[in-house]
C-alpha positions as CSV (number, residue, x, y, z in Angstrom):
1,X,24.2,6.6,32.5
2,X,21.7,7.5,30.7
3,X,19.9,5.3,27.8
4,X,19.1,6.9,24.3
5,X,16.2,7.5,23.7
6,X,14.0,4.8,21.8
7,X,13.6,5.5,18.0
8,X,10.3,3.7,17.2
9,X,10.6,4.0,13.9
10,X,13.9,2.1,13.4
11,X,13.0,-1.3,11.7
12,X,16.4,-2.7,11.4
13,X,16.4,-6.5,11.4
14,X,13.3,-6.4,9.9
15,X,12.0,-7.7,6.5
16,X,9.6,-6.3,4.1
17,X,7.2,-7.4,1.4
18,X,5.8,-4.6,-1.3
19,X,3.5,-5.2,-4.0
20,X,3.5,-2.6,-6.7
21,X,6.7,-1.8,-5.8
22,X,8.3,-1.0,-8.9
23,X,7.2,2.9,-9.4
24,X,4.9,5.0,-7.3
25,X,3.9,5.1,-3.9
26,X,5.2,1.1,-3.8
27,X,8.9,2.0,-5.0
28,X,8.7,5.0,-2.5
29,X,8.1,2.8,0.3
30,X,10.6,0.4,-0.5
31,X,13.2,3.2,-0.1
32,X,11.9,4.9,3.0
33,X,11.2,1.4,4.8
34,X,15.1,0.5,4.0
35,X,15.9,4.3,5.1
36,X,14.9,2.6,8.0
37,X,16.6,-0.3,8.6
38,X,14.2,-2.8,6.7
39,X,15.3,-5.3,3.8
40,X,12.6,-5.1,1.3
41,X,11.3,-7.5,-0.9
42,X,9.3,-5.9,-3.8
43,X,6.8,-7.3,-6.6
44,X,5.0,-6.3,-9.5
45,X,5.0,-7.6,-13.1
46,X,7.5,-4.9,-15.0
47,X,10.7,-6.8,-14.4
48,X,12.7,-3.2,-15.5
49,X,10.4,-1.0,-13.0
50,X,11.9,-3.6,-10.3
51,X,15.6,-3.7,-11.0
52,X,15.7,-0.2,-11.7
53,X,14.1,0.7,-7.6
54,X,15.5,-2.2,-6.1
55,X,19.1,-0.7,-7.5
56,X,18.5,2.6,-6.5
57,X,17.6,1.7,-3.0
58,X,20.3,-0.3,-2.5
59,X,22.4,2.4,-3.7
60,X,20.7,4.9,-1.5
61,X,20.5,2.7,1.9
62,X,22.9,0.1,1.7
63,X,19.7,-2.3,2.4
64,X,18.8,-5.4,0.9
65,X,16.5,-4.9,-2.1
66,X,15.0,-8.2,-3.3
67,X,13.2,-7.7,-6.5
68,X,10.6,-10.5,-7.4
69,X,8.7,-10.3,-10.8
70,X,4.5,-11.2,-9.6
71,X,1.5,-10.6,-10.8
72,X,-0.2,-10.9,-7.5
73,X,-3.2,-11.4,-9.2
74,X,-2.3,-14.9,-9.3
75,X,-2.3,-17.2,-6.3
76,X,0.9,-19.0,-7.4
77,X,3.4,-16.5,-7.7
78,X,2.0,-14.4,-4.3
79,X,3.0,-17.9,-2.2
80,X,6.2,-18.0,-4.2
81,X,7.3,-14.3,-3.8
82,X,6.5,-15.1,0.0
83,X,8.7,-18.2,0.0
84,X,10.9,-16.6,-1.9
85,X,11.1,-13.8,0.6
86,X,11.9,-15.8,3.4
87,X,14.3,-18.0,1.9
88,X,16.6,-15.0,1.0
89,X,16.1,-12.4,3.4
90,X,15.2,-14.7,6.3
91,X,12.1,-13.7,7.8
92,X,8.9,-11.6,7.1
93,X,7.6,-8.6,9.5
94,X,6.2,-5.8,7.4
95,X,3.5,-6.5,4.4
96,X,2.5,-3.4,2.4
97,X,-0.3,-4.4,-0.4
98,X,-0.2,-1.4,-2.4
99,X,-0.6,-2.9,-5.9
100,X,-3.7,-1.9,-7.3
101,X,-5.3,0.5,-10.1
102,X,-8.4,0.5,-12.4
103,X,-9.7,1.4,-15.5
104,X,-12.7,3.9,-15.1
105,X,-15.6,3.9,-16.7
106,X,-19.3,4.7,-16.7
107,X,-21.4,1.8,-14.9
108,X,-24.4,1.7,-17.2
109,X,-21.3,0.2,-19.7
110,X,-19.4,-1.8,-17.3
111,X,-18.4,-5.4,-18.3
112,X,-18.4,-8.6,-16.1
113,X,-14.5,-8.8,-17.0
114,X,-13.9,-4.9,-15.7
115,X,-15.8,-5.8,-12.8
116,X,-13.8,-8.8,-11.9
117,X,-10.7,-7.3,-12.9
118,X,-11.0,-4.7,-10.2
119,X,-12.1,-7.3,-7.3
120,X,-8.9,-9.2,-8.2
121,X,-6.5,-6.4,-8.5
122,X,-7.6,-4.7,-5.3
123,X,-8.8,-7.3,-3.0
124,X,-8.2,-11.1,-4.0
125,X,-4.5,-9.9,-4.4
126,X,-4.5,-8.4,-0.8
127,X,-6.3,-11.7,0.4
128,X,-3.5,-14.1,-1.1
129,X,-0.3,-12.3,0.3
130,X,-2.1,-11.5,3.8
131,X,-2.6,-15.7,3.7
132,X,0.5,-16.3,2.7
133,X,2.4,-14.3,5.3
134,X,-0.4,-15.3,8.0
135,X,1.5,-18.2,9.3
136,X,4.8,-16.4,9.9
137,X,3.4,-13.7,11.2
138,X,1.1,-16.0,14.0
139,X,4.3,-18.1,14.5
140,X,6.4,-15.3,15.9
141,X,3.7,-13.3,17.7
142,X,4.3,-10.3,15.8
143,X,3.7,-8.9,12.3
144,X,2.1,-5.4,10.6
145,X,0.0,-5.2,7.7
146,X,-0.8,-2.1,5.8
147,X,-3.3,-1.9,3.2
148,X,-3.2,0.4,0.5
149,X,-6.8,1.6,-0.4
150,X,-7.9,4.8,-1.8
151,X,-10.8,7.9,-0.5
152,X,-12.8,6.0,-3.0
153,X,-13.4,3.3,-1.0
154,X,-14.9,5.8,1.4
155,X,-16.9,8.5,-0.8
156,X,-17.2,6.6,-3.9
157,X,-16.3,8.3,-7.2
158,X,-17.9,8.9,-10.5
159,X,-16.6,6.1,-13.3
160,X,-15.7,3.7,-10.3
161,X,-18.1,1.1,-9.1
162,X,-16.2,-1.6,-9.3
163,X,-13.0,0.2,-7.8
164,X,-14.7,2.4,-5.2
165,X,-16.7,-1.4,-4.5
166,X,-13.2,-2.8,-4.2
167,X,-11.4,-0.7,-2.4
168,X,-14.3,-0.8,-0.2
169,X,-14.1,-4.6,0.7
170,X,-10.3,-4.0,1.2
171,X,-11.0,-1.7,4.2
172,X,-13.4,-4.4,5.6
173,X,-11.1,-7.1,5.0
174,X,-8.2,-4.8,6.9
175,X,-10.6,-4.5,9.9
176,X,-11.4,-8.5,10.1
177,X,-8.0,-9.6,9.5
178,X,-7.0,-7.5,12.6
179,X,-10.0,-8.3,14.5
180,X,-9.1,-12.2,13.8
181,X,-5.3,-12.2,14.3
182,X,-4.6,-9.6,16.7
183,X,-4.6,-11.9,19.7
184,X,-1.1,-13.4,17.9
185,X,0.2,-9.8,18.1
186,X,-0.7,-9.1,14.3
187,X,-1.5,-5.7,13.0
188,X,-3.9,-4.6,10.5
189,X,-4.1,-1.4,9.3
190,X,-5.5,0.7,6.0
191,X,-4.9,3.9,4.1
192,X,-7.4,5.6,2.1
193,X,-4.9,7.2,-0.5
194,X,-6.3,10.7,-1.8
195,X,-5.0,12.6,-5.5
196,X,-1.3,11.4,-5.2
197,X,0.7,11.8,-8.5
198,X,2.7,9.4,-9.3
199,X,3.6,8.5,-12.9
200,X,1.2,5.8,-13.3
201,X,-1.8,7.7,-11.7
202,X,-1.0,11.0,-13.5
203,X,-1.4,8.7,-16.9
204,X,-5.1,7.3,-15.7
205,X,-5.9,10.6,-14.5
206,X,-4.6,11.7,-18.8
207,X,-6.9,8.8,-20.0
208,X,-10.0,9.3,-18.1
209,X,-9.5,13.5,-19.0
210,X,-9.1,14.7,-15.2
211,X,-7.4,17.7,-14.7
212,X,-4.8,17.3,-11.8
213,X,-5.3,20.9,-10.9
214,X,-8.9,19.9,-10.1
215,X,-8.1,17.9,-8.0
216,X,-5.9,19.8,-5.8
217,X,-8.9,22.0,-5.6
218,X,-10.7,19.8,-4.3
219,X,-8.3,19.1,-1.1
220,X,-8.1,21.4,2.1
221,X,-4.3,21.5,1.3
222,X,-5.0,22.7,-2.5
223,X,-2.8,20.5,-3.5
224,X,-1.9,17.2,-4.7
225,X,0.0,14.6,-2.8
226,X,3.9,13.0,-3.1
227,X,3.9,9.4,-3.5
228,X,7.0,10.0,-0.4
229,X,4.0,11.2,1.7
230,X,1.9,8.4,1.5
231,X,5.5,6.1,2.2
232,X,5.6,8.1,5.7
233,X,2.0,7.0,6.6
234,X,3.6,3.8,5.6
235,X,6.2,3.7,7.6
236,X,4.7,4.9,10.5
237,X,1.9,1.9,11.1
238,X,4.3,-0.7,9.9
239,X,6.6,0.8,13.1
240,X,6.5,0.4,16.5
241,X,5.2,3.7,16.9
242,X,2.0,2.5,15.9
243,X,1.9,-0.8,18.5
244,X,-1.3,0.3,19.6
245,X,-3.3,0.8,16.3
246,X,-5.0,-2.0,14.4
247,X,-8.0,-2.2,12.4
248,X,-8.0,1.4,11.0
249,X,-8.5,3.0,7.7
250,X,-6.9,6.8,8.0
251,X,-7.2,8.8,5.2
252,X,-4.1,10.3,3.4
253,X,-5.5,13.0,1.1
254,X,-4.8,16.6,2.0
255,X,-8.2,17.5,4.0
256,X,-11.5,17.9,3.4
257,X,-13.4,20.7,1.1
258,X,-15.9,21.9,3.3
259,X,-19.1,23.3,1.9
260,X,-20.1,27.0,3.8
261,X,-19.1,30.0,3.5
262,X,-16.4,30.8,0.6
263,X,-13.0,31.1,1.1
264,X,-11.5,34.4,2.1
């Protein structure tokens, strides 16, 4: 008889952590990782943002949805959220670091504390839950990071030293860490996140006056991006369909706008 085929994006018996996961891209991959067959566990600070997607994807999947209030800016709580993790839902196979965020503003005017701010945030957080679940990961030969950057990280952006800087260092760090631990069967991988508008991005975009619509101009697409779009990517390298990948940063952000001749 014949087998079925191999679906190598099913994750069931597998366990997830999230950062940021209470809204956004964060709360999208929650869902479409327990779409999946994943239990999630997902962190941010908003206590309400949590409990109101970890009760939707429950509804939605039938998956375990572990909401753990951390600001992973803070060593203490990332190594409890990862306990925590693996004292509930057993295990830990899938780490998505996708909190992050910045304030923009003109470098000639940027403080020590905005600076920092944006190196913790992006970076020091990522370092402190990738530490965390290092050990697990090493002691059952197997384990998938994805890091959530941004195109900044690769073109730089007006208003943004210290997150363009940031996210930057993230992609680095993404390449190292699989460089390091891929011999334990570890993946690393990184997405540069393009214009994606989700409700806390469309509100920075407000406060720093950018037009969303000039954005999408600015993409090959001519549009914006879905915060369920950037979840696929997601999905994808934390799978087995991406067993062969490691040490990558792929851009998610509609195309390039290539200079030439004009459009038709």
């Amino acid at each position: 008889m014949t087998e079925p085929p191999l679906d190598l994006l099913d994750l069931t018996g597998r366990v997830a952590i999230v950062t940021g996961g209470g809204t956004g891209i964060g709360a999208a991959t929650a869902r479409m990782l327990a779409e999946h067959g994943a239990d999630v566990a997902i962190a941010a600070r908003t206590e309400s943002d949590l409990e109101r997607t970890s009760e939707a994807v429950e509804r939605a999947t039938g998956r375990r949805c572990l909401a753990v209030p951390t600001d992973v800016k803070d060593e203490t709580q990332v190594t409890r959220l990862v306990q925590q993790t693996v004292g509930e839902l057993g295990r830990v196979d899938i780490l998505v670091n996708n909190a992050g965020g910045t304030r923009m503003g003109p470098l000639k005017d940027l403080p020590t504390k905005a600076w920092d701010a944006g190196f913790d945030l992006n970076v020091r957080s990522a370092y402190f839950a990738t530490r965390e679940v290092g050990p697990y990961f090493m002691g059952q030969s197997s384990g998938a990071i994805v890091n959530i950057s941004s195109g900044a990280g690769l073109t730089g952006v007006r208003g943004g030293a210290h997150y363009a800087s940031a996210k930057a260092a993230l992609q680095m760090f993404t390449r190292v860490t699989a460089g390091e631990w891929g011999r334990y069967g570890v993946r690393a991988n990184c997405l540069a996140v393009g214009g994606i508008t989700s409700e806390r991005v469309l509100e920075a975009w407000d406060r720093a006056r950018i037009d969303p619509q000039s954005i999408a101009r600015g993409v090959a697409l001519r549009r914006t991006g879905q915060p369920r779009e950037v979840a696929a990517a997601i999905l994808f390298l934390a799978s087995d369909a991406a067993s062969y990948i490691s040490g990558q940063t792929i851009a998610v952000d509609g195309g390039p706008n290539l200079s030439g001749i004009p459009d038709d």
